[in-house]
Backbone as CSV, one residue per row, in Angstrom:
resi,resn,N_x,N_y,N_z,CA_x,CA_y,CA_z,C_x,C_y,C_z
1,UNK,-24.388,29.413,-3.724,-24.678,27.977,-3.792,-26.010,27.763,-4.485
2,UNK,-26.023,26.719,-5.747,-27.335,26.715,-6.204,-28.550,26.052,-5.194
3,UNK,-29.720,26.162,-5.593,-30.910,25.700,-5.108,-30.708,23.892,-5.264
4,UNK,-31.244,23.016,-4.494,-31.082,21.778,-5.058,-32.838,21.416,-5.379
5,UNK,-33.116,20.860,-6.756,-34.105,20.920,-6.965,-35.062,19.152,-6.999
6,UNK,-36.064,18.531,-6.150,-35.882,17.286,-6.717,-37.031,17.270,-7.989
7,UNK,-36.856,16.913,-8.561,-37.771,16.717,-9.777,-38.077,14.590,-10.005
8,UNK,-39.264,15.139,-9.587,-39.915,13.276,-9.337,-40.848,13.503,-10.727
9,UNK,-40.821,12.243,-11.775,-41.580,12.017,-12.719,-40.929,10.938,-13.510
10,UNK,-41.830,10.148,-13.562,-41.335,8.912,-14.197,-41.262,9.085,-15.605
11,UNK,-41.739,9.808,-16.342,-41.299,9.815,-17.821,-40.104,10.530,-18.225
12,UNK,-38.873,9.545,-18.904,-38.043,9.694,-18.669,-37.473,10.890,-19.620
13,UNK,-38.633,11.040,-20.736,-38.405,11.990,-21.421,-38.883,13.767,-21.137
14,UNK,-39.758,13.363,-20.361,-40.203,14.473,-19.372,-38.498,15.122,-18.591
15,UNK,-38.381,14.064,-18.088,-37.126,14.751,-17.214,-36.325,15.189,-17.895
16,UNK,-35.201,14.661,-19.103,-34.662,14.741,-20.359,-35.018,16.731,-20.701
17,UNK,-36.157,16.391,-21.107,-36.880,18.092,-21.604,-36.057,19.276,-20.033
18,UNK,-36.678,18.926,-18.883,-36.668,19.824,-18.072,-35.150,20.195,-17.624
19,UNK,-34.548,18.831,-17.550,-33.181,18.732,-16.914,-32.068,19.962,-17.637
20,UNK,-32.189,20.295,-18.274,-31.041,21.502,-19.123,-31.492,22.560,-18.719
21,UNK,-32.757,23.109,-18.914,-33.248,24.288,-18.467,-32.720,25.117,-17.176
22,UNK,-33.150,23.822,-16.498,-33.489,23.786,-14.871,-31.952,23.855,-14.498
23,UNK,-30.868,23.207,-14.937,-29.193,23.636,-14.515,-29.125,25.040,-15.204
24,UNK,-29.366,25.020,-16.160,-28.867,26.457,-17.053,-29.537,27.950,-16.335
25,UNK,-30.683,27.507,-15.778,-31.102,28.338,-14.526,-30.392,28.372,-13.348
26,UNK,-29.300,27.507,-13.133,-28.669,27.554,-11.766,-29.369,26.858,-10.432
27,UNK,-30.439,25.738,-11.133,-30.647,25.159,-10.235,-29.825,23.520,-10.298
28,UNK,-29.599,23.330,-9.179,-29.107,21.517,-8.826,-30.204,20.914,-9.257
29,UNK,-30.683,19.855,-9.982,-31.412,18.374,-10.001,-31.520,17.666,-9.794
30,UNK,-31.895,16.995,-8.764,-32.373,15.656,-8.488,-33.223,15.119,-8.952
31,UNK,-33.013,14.223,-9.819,-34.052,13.307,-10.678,-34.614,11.836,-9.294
32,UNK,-35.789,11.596,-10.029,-36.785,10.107,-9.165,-38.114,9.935,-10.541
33,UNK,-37.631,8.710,-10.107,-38.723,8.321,-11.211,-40.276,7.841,-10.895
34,UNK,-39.772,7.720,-8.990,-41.095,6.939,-7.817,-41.013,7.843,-6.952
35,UNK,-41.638,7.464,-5.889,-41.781,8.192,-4.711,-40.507,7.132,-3.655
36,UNK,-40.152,5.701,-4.324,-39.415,5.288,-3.554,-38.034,5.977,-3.677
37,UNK,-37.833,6.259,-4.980,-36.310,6.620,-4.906,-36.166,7.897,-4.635
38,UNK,-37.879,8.940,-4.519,-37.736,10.178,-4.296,-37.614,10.417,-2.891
39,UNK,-37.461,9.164,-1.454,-37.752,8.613,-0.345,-35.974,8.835,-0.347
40,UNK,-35.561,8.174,-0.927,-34.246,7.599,-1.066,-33.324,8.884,-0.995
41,UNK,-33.790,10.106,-1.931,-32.853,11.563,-2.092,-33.205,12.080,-1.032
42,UNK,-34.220,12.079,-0.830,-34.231,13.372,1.023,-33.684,12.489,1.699
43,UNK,-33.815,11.420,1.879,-32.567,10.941,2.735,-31.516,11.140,3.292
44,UNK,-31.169,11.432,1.973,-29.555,11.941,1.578,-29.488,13.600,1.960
45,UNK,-30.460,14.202,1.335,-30.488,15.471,1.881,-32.066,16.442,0.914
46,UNK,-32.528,17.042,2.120,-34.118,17.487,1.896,-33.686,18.704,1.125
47,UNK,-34.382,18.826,0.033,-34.786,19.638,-1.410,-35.115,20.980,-1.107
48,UNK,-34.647,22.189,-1.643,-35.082,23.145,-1.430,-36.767,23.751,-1.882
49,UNK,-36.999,22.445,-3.009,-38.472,22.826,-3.686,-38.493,21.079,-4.358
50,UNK,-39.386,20.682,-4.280,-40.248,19.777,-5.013,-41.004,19.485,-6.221
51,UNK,-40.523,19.394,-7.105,-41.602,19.098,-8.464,-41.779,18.036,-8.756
52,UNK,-43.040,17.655,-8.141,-43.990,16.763,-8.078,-44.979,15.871,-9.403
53,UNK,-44.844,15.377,-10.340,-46.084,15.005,-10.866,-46.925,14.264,-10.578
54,UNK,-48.029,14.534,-10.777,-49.375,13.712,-10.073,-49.425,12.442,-10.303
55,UNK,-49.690,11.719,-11.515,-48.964,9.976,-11.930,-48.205,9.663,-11.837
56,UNK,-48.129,9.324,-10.367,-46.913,8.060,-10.092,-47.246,6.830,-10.175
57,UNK,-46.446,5.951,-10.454,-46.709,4.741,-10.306,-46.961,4.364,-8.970
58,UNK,-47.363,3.051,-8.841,-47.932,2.545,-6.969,-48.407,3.651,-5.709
59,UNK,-47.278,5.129,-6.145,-48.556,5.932,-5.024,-48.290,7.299,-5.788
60,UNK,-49.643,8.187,-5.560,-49.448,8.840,-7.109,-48.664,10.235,-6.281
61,UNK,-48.188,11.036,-7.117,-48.047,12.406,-6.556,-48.890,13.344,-5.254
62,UNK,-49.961,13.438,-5.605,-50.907,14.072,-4.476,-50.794,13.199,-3.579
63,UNK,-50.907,11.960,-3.291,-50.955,11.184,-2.149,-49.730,11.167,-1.382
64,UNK,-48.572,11.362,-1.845,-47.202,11.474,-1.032,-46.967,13.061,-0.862
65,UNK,-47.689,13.828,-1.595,-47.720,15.229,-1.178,-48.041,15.525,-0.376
66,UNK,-49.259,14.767,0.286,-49.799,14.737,1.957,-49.177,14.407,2.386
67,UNK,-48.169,13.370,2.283,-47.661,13.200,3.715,-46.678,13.458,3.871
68,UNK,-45.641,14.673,2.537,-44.720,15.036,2.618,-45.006,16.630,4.141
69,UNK,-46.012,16.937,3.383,-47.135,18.049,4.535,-46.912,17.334,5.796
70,UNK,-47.138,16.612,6.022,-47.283,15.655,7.574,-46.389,15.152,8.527
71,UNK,-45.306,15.209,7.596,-43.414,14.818,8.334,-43.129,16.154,8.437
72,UNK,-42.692,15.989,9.955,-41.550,17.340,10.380,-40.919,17.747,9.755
73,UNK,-40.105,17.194,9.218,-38.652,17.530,8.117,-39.242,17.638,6.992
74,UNK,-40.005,18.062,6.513,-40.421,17.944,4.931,-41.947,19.084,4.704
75,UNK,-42.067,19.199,5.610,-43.778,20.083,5.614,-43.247,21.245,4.991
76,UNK,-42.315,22.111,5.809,-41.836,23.428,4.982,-41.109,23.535,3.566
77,UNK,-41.330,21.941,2.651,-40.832,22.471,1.434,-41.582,22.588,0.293
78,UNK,-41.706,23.698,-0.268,-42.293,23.463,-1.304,-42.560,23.072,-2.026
79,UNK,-43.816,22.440,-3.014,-43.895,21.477,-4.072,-44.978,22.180,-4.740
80,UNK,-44.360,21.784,-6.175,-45.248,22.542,-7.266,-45.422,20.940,-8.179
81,UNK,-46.831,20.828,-8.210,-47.422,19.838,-8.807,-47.828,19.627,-10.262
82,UNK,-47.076,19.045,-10.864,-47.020,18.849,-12.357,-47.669,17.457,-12.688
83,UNK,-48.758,18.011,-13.772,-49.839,17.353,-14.489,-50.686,17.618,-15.509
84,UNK,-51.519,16.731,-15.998,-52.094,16.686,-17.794,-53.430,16.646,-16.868
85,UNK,-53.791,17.001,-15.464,-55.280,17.270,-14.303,-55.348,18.730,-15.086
86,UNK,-56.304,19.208,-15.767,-56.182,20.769,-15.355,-58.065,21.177,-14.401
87,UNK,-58.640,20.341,-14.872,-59.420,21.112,-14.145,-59.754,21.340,-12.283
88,UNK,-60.510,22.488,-12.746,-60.633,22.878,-11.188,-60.719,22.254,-9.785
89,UNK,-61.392,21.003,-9.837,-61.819,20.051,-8.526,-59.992,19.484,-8.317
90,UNK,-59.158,19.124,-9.771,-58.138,18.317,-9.507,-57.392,19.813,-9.012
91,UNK,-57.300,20.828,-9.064,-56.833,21.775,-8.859,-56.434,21.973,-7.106
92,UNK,-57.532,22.053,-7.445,-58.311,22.070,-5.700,-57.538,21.073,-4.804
93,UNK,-57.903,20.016,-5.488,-57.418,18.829,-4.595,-55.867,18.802,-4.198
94,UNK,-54.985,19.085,-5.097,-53.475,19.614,-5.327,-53.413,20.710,-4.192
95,UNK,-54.052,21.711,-4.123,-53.294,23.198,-3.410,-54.335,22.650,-1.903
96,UNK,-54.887,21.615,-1.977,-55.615,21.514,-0.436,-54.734,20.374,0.303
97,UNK,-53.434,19.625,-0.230,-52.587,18.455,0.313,-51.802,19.235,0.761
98,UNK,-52.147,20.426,0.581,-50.114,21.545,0.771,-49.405,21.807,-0.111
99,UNK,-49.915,21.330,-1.648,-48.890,21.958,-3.047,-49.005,23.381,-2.830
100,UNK,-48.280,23.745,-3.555,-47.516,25.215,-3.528,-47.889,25.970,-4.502
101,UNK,-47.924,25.455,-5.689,-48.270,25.677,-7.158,-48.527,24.719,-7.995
102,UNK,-49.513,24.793,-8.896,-49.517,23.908,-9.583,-49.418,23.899,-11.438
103,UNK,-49.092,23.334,-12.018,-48.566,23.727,-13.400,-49.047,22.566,-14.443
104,UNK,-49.987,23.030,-15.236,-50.562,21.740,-16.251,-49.985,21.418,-17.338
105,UNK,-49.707,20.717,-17.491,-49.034,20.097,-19.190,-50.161,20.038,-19.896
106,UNK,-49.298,20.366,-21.308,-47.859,20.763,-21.503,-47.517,22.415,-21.182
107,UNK,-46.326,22.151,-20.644,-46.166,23.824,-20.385,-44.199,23.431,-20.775
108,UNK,-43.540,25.085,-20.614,-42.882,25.030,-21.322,-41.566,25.258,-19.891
109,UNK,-40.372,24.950,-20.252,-39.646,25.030,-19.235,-39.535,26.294,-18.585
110,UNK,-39.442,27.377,-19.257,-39.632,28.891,-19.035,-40.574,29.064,-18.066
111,UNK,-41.568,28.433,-18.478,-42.953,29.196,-17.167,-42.708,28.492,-16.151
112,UNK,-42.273,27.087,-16.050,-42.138,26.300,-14.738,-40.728,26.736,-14.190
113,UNK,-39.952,27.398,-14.854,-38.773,28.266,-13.827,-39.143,29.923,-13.123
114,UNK,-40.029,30.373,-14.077,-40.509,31.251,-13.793,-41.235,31.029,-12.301
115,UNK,-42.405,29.941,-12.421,-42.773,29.834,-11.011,-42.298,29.003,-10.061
116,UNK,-41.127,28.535,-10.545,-39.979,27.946,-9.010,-39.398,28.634,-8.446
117,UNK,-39.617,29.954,-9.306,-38.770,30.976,-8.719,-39.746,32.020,-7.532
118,UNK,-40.952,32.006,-8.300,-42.076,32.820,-7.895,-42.797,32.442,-6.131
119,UNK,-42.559,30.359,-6.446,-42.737,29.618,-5.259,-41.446,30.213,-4.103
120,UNK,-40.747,30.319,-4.935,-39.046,30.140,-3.922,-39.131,31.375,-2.990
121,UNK,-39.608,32.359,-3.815,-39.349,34.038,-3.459,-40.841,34.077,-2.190
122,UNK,-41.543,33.538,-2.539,-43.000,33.996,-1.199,-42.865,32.664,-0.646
123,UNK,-41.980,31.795,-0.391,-41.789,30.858,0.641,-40.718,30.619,1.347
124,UNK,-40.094,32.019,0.993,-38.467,32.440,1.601,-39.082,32.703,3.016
125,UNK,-37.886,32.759,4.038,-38.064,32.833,5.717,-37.676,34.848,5.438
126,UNK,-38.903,35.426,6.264,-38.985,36.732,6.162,-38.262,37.242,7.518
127,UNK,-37.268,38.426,6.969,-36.807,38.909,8.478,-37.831,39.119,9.658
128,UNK,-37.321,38.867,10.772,-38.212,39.068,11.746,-38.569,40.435,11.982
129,UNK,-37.496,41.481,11.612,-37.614,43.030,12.376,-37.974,43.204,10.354
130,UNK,-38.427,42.539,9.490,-38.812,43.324,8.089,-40.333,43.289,8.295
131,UNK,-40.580,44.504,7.798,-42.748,44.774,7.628,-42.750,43.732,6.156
132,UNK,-43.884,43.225,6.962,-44.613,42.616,5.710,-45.940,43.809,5.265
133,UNK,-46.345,43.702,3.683,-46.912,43.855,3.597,-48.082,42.801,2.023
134,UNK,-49.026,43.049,2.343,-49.854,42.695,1.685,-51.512,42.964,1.424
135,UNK,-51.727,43.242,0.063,-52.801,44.229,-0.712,-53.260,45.394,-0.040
136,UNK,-52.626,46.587,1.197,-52.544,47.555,1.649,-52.444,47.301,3.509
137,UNK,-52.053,45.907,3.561,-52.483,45.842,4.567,-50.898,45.689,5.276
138,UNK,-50.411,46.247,6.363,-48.993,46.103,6.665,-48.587,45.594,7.987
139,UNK,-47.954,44.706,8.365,-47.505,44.630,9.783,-46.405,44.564,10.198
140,UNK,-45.500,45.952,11.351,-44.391,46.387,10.811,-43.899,45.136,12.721
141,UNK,-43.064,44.064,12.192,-42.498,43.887,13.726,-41.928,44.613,14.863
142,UNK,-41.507,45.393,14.232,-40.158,46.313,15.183,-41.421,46.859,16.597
143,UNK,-42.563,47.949,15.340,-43.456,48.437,16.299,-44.460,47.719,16.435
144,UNK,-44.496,46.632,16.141,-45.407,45.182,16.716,-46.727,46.093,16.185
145,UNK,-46.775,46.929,15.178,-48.660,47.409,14.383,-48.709,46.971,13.721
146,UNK,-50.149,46.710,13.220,-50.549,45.817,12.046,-52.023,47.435,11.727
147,UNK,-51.195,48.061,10.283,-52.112,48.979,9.955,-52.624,49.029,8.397
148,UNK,-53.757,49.482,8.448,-53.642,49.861,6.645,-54.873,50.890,6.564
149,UNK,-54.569,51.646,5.485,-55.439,52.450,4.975,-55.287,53.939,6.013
150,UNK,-53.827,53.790,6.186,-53.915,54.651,7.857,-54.326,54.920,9.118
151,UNK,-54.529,53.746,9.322,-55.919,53.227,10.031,-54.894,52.057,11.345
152,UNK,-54.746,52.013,12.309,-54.308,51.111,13.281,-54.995,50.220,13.361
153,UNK,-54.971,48.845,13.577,-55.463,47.847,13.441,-55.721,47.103,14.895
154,UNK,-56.422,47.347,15.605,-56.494,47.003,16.757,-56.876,45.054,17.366
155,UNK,-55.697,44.201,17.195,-55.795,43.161,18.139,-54.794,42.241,19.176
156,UNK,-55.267,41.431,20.003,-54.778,40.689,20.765,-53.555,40.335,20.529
157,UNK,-52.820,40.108,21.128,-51.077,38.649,20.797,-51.620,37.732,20.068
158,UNK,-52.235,36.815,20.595,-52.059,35.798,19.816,-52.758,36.375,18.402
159,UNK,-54.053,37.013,18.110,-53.979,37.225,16.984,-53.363,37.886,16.011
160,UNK,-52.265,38.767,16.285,-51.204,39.238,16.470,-49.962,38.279,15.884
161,UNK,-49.775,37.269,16.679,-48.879,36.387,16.144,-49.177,35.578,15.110
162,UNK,-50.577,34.997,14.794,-51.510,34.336,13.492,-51.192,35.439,12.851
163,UNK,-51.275,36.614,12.558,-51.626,37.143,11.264,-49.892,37.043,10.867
164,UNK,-48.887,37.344,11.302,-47.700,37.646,11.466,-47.107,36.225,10.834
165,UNK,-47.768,35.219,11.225,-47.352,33.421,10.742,-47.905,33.536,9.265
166,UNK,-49.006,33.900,9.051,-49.863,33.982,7.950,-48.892,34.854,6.797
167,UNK,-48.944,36.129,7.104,-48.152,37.184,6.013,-46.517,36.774,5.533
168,UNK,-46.354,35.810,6.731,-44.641,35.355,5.907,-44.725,34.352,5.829
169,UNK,-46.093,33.600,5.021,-46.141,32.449,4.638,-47.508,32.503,4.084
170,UNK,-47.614,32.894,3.183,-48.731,33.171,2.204,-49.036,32.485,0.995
171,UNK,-50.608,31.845,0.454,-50.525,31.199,-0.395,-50.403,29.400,-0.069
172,UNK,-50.106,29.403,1.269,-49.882,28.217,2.257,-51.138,27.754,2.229
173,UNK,-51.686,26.609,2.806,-52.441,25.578,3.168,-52.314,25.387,4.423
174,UNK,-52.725,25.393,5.841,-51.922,24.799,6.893,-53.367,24.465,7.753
175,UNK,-52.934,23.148,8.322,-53.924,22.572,9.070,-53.733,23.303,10.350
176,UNK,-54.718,23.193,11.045,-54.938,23.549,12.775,-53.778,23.167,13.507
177,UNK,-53.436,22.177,13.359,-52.381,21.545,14.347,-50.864,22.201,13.710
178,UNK,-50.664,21.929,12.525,-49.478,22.812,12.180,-49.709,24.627,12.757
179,UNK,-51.021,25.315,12.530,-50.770,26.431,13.019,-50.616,26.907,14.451
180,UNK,-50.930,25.434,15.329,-50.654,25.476,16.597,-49.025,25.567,16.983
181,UNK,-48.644,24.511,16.085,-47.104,23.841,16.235,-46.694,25.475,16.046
182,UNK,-46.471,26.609,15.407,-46.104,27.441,14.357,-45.929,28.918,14.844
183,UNK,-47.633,28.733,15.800,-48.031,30.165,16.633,-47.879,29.711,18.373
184,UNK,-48.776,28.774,18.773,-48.534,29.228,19.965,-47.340,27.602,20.518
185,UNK,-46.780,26.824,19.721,-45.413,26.656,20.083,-45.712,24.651,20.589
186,UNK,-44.642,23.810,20.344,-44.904,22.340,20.303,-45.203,22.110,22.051
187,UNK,-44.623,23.260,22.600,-45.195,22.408,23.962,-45.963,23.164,25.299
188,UNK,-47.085,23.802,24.247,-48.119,23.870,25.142,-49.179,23.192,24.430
189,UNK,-50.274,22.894,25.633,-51.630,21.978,24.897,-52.637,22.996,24.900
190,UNK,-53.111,23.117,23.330,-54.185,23.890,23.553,-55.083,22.905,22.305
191,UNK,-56.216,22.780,22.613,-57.379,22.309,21.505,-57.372,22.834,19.715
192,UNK,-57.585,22.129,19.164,-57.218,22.197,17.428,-58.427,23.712,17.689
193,UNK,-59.755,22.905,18.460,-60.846,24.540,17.971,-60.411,25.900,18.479
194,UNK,-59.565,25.482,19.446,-58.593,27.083,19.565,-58.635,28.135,18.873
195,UNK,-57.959,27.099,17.593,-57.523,28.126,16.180,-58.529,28.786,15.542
196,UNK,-59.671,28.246,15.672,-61.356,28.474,15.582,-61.200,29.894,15.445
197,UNK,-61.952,29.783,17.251,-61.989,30.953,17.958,-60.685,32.081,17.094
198,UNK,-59.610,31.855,17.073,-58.674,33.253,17.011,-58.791,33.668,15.746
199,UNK,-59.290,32.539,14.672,-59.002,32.546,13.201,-60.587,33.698,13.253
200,UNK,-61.237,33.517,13.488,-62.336,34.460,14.022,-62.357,35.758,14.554
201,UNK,-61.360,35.780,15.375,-61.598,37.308,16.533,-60.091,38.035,15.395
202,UNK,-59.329,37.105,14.791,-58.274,37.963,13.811,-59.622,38.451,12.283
203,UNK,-59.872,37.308,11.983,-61.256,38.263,10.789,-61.841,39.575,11.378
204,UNK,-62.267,39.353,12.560,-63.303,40.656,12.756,-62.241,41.909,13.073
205,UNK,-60.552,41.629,13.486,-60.170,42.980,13.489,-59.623,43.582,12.269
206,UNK,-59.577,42.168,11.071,-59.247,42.110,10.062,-60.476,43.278,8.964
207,UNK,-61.495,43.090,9.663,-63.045,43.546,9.031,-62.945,44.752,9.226
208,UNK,-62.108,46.021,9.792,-62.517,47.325,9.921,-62.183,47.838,8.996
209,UNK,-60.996,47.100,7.783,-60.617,48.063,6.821,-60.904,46.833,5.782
210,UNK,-61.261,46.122,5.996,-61.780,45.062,4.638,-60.667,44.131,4.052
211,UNK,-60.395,43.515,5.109,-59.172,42.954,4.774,-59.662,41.489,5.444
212,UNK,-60.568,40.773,5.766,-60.840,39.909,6.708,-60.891,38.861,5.008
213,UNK,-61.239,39.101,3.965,-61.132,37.794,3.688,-59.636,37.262,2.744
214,UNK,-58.756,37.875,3.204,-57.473,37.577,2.959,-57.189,36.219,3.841
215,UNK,-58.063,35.860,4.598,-57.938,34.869,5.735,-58.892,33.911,5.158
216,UNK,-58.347,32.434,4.303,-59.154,31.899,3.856,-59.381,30.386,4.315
217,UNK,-60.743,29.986,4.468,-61.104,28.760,5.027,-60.997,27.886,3.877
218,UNK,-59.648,26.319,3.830,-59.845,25.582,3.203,-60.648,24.270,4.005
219,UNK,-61.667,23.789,3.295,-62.918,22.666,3.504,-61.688,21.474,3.726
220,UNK,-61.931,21.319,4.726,-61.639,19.987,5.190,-59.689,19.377,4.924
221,UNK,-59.436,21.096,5.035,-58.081,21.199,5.284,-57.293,22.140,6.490
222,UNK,-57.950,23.222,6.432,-57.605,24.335,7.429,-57.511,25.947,7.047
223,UNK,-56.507,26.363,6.640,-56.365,27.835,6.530,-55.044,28.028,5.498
224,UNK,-55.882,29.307,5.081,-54.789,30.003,3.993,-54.950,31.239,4.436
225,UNK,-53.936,32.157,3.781,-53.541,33.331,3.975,-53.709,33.876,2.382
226,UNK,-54.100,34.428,1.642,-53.957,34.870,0.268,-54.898,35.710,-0.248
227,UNK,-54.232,36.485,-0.967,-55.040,37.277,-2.159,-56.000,36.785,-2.825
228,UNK,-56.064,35.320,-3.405,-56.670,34.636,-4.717,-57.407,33.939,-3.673
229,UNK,-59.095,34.107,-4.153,-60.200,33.301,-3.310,-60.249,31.628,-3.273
């Protein structure tokens, strides 16, 4: 069954360009030209990935990207943010709402399938009993270790379960309260600074083999998990 893809951008020749590619790749299309009629298709049924451009009319791309992040039904899908923004602050601002990827025009249909695919593949749901691994660092479920460098990695459950949320969902953005919802579950109450504290005591067991800043603080968003600083 193909992927269903929505592709929101009001230039109609924009869509025109992408729309052949993007089937001939074997993906479904859903075209929107707003955020109202892009309101209108998840409706109908929620997108396996999002391509987003930043100029929308009445509310722009990044601004409904937040609050696509913010609805239950819609936080876990990916969106790769398409725009003529390239520099760094607009960059920033894009991968700190919860975009996924972001891609500057003009670019060519090739590279933006290339990374729908790239988004699709590290935002896939990871077996529970499969080891993740990442830049030497491994955590195998079955035997519940988290080792690298040959080296056992000595921490707690819950930090334990953060790093484990983190590695099969990497490259993410996620606020405090989503990593509450995620790790320790919608119905217990524990304080947003919780995540503080653990995002902390997981760095320092993270720190024996040099792996602690794979755990990255976004300003006035929350936490990432990634390779790229």
């Amino acid at each position: 069954m193909s992927l269903n893809i929505l592709l929101v951008e009001d230039d109609t020749a924009v869509r025109e360009v992408l729309r052949g590619p993007l089937q001939k790749a074997g993906l479904h299309v859903i075209e929107a030209g707003d955020v109202r009629q892009a309101k209108e298709a998840i409706v109908q049924q929620v997108p396996d990935l999002i391509l987003l451009d930043w100029m929308l009319p009445e509310v722009s791309g990044v601004e409904w990207a937040r609050a696509l992040k913010s609805a239950p039904h819609t936080r876990g899908v990916p969106i790769i943010m398409l725009t003529a923004r390239g520099e760094e602050e607009d960059r920033i601002r894009g991968l700190e709402v919860g975009a996924d990827d972001y891609v500057t025009k003009p670019f060519s249909p090739r590279e933006l399938i290339a990374r729908i695919r790239a988004v699709l593949r590290r935002t896939a749901p990871t077996s529970s009993d499969e080891p993740v691994e990442i830049d030497g660092l491994r955590l195998d479920p079955v035997s519940h270790r988290v080792s690298a460098e040959g080296r056992t990695l000595d921490m707690g459950p819950t930090e334990y379960r953060l790093l484990h949320f983190f590695m099969t969902h990497q490259d993410r953005v996620f606020t405090r309260g989503q990593l509450l919802d995620n790790v320790w579950g919608t119905n217990v109450y524990v304080e947003e600074r919780t995540v503080d504290v653990h995002i902390r005591r997981l760095r320092i067991a993270l720190a024996t083999t040099g792996h602690e800043n794979l755990v990255q603080t976004i300003r006035g968003a929350g936490y990432r998990f990634s390779r790229q600083p």
